[in-house]
Backbone as JSON, one array per atom type, in Angstrom:
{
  "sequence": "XXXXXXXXXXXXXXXXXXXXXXXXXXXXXXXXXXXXXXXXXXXXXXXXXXXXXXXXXXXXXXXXXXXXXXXXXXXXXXXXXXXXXXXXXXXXXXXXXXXXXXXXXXXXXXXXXXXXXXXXXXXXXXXXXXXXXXXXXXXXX",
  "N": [[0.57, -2.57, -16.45], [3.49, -1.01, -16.05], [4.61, 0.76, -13.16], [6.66, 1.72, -12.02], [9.27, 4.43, -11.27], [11.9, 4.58, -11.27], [15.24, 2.78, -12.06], [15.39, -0.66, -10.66], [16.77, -3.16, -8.87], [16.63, -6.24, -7.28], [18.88, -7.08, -5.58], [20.04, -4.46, -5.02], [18.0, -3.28, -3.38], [17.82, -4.38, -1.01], [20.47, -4.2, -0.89], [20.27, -1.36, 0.02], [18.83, -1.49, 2.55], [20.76, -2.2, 4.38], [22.11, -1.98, 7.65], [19.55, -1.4, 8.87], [16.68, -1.62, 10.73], [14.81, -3.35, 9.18], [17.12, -5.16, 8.16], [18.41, -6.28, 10.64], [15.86, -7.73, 11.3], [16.3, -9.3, 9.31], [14.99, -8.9, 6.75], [14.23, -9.47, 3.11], [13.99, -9.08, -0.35], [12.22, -10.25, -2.77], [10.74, -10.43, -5.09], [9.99, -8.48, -7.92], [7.39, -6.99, -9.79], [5.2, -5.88, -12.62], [3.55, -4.23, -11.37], [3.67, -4.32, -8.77], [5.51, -5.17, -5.44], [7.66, -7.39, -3.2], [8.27, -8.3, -0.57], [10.3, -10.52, 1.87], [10.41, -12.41, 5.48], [11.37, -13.99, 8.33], [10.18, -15.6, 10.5], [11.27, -15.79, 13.64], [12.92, -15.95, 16.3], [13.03, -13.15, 16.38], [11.25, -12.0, 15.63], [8.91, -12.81, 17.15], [6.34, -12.96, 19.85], [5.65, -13.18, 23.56], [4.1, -15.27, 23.46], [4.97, -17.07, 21.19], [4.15, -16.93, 19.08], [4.33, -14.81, 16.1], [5.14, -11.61, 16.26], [2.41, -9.11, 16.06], [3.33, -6.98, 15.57], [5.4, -7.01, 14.13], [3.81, -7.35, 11.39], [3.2, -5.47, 10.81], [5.96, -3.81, 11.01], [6.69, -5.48, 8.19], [4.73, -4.62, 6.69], [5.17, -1.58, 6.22], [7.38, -1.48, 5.76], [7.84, -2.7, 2.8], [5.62, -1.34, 1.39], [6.65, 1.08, 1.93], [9.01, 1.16, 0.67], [8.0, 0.54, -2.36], [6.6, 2.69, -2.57], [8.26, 4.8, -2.75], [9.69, 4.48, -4.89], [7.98, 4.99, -6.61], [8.42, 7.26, -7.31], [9.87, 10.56, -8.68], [12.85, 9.93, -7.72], [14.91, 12.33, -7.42], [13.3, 14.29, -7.36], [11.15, 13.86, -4.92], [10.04, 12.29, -2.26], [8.49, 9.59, -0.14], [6.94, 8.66, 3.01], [5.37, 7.54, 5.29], [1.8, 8.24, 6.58], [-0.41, 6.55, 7.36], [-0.77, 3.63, 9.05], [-3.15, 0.35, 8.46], [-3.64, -2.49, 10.52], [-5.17, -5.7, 9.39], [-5.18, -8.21, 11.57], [-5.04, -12.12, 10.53], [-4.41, -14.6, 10.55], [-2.38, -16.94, 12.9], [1.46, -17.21, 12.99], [4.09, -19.18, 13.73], [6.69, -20.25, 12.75], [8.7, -20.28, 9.97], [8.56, -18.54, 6.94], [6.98, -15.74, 6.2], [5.3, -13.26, 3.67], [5.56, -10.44, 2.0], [3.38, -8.52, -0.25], [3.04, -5.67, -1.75], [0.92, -3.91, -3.79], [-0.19, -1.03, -5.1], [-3.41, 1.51, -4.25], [-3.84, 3.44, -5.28], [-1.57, 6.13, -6.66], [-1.02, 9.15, -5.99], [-0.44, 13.18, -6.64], [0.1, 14.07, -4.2], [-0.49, 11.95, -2.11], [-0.08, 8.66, -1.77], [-1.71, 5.32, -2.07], [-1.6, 2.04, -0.44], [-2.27, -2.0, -0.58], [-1.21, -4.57, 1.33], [-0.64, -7.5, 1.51], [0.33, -10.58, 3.92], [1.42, -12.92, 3.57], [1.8, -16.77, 4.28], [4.63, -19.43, 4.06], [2.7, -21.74, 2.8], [0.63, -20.22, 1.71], [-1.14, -18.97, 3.32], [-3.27, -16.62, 4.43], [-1.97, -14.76, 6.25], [-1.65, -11.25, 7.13], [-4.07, -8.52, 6.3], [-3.19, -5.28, 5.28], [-3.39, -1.35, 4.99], [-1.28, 1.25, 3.81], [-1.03, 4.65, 4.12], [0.7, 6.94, 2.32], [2.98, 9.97, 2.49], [3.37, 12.2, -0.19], [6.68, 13.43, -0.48], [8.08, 17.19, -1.35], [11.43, 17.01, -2.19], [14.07, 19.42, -0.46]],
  "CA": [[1.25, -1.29, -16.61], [4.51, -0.6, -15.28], [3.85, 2.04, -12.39], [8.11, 1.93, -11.2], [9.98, 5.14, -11.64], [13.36, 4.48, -10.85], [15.01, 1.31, -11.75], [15.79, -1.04, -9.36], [16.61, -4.59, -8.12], [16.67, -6.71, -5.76], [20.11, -6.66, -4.81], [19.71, -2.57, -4.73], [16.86, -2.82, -2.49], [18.64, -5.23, -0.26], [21.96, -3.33, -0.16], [19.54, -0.11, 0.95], [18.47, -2.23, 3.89], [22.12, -2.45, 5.14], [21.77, -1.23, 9.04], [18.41, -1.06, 9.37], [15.66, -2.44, 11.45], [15.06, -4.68, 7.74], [18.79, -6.19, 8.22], [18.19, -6.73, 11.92], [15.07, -9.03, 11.51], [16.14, -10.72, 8.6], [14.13, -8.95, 5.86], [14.43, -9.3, 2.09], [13.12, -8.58, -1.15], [12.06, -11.48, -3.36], [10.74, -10.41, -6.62], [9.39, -7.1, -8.42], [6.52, -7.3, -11.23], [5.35, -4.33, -13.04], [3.01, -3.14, -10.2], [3.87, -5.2, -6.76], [6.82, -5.45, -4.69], [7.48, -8.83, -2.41], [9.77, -9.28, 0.29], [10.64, -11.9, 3.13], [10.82, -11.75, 6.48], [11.62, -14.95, 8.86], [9.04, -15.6, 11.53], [11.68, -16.41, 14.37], [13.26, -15.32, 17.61], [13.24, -11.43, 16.75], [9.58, -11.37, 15.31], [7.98, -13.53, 18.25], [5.62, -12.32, 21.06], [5.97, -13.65, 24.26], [3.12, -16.67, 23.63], [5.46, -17.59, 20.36], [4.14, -16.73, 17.69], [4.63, -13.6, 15.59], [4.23, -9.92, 16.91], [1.47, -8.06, 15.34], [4.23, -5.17, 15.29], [6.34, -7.49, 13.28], [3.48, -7.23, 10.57], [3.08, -4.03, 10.76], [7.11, -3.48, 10.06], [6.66, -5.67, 6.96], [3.58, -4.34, 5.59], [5.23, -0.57, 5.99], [8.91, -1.69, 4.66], [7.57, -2.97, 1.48], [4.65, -0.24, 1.16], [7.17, 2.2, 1.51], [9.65, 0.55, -0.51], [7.33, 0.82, -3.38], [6.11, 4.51, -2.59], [9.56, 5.51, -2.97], [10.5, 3.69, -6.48], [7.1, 5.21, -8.34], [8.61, 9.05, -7.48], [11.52, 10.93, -8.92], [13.97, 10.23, -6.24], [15.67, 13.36, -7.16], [12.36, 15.64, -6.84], [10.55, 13.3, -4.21], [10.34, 11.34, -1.05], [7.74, 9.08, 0.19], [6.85, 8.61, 4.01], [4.3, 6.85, 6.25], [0.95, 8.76, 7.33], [-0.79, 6.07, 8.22], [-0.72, 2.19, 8.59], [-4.14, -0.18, 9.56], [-3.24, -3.99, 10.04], [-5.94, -6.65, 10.35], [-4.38, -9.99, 11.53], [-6.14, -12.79, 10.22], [-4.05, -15.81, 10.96], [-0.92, -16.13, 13.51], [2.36, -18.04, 12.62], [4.63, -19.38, 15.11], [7.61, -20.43, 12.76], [8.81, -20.23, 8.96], [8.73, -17.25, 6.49], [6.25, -14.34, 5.84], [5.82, -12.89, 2.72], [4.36, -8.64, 1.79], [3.06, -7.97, -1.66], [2.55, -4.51, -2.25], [0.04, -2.96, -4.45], [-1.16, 0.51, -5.24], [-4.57, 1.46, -4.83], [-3.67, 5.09, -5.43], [-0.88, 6.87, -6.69], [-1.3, 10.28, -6.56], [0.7, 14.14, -6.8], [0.68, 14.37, -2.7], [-0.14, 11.04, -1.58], [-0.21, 6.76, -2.18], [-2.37, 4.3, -0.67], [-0.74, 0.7, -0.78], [-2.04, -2.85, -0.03], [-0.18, -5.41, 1.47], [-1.22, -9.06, 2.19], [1.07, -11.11, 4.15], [0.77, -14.63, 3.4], [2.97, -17.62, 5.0], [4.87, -20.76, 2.79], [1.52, -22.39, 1.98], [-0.25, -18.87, 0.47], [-2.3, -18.86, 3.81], [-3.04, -15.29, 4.61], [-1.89, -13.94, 7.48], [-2.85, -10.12, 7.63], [-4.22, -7.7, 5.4], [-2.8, -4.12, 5.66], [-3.36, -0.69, 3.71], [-0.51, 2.07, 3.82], [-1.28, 5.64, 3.38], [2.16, 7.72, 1.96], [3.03, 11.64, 1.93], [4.55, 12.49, -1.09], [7.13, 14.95, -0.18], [8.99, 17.59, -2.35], [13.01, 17.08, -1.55], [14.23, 20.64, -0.71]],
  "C": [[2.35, -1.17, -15.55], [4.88, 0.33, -14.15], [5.78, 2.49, -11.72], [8.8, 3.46, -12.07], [11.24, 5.73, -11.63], [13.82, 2.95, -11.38], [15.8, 0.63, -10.66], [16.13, -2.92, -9.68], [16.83, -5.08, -7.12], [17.46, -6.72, -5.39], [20.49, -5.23, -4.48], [19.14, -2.09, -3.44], [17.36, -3.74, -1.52], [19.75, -4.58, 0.36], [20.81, -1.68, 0.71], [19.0, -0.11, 2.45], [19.72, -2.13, 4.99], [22.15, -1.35, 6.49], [21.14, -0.48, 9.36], [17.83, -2.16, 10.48], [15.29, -3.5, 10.0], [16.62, -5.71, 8.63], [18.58, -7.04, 9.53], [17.32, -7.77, 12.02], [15.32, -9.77, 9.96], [15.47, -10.45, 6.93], [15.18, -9.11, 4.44], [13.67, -9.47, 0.9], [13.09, -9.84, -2.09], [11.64, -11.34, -4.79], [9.84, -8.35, -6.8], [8.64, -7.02, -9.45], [6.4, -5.55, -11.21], [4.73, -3.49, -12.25], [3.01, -3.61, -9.04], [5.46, -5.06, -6.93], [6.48, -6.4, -4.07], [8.53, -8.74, -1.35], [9.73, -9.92, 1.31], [10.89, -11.5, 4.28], [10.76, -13.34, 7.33], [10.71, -14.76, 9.74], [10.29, -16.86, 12.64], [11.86, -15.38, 15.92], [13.51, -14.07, 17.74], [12.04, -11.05, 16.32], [8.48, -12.45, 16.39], [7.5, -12.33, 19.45], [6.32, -13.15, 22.14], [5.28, -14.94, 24.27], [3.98, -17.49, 22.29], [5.14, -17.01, 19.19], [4.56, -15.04, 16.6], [3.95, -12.35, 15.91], [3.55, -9.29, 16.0], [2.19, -6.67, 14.66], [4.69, -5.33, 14.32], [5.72, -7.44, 11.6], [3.44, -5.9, 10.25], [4.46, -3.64, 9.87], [7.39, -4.12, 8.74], [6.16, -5.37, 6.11], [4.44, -2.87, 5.21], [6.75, -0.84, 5.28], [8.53, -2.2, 2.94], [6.64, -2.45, 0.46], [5.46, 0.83, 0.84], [8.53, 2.45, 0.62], [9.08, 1.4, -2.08], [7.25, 1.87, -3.53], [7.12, 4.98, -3.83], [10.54, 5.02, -4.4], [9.24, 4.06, -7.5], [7.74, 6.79, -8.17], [9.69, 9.13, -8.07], [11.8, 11.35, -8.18], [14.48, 11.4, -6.03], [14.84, 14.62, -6.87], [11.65, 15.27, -5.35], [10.79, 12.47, -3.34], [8.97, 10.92, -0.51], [8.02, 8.69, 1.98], [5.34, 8.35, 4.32], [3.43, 7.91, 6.94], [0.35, 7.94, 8.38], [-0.86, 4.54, 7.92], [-2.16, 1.35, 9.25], [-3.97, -1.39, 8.9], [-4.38, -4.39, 10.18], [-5.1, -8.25, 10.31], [-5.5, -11.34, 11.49], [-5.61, -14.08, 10.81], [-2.54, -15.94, 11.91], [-0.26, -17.07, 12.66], [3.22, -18.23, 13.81], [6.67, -19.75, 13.82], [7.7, -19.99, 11.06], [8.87, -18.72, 8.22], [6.98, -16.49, 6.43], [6.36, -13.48, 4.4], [4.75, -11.51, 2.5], [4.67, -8.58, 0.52], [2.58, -6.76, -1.5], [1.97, -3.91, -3.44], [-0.17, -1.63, -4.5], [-2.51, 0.5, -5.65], [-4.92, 3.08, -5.59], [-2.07, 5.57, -5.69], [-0.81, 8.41, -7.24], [-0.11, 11.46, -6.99], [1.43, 14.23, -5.3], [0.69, 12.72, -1.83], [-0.05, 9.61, -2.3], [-1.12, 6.36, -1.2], [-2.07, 3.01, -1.02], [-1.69, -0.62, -0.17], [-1.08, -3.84, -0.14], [-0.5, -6.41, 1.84], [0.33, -9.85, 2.32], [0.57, -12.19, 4.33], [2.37, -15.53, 4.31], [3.18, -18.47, 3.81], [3.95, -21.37, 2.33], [0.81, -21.15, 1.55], [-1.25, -18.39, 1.93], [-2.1, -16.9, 4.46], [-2.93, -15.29, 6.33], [-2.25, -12.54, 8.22], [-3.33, -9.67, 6.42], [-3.55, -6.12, 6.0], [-2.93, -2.59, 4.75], [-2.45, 0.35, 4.55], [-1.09, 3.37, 3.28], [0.19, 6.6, 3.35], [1.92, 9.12, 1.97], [3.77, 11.74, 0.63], [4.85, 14.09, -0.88], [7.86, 15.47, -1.27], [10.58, 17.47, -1.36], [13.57, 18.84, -1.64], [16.1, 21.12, -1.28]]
}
């Protein structure tokens, strides 16, 4: 079932990125099925810790850019706005180099809120975190 209420693509959702914290590390959007979102994020010299490998934060900003991505493409843009209550990562595996990839799901889409997962996997499928998003859905005044 198709759950999108706007349409969109990936070059849309890409240009919307343009001078953000997205643009800055690199992110981008990779495909769109009828109920996930996907997008990319480089695992280099702006998503590293100080031991190398990738900041925990850095999942965090992928799980909630592509969580809230989504939110914000099942509402009508022109009545609604989606925003971040709450985010809980668990990191399962680190990475030190290559890409990152966030699938977004809905496990909930409601009238006031969403609840989203997001599994970030690396180039071989291996998981890296799990994450669930909880959304406000706001009215636009």
């Amino acid at each position: 079932m198709r759950i999108w209420q706007v349409d969109m693509s990936l070059a849309a959702l890409d240009l919307r990125s343009k001078n953000t914290l997205m643009e800055h590390l690199g992110m981008n959007f990779m495909e769109i099925g009828d109920d996930y979102l996907i997008a990319r994020m480089p695992v280099d010299h702006r998503t590293h810790q100080p031991l190398g490998i990738m900041h925990g934060g850095a999942s965090c900003v992928l799980a909630e850019t592509v969580g809230s991505t989504a939110a914000n493409c099942c509402v009508d843009f022109d009545k609604f706005y989606c925003v971040g209550l709450d985010i809980n990562t668990n990191h399962i595996r680190s990475i030190r180099t290559g890409f990152v990839y966030g699938t977004a799901k809905a496990y909930h889409l409601g009238r006031t809120t969403q609840v989203w997962s997001i599994e970030i996997h690396d180039d071989q499928q291996r998981l890296i975190s799990i994450n669930r998003l909880t959304m406000a859905v706001l009215n636009k005044k």
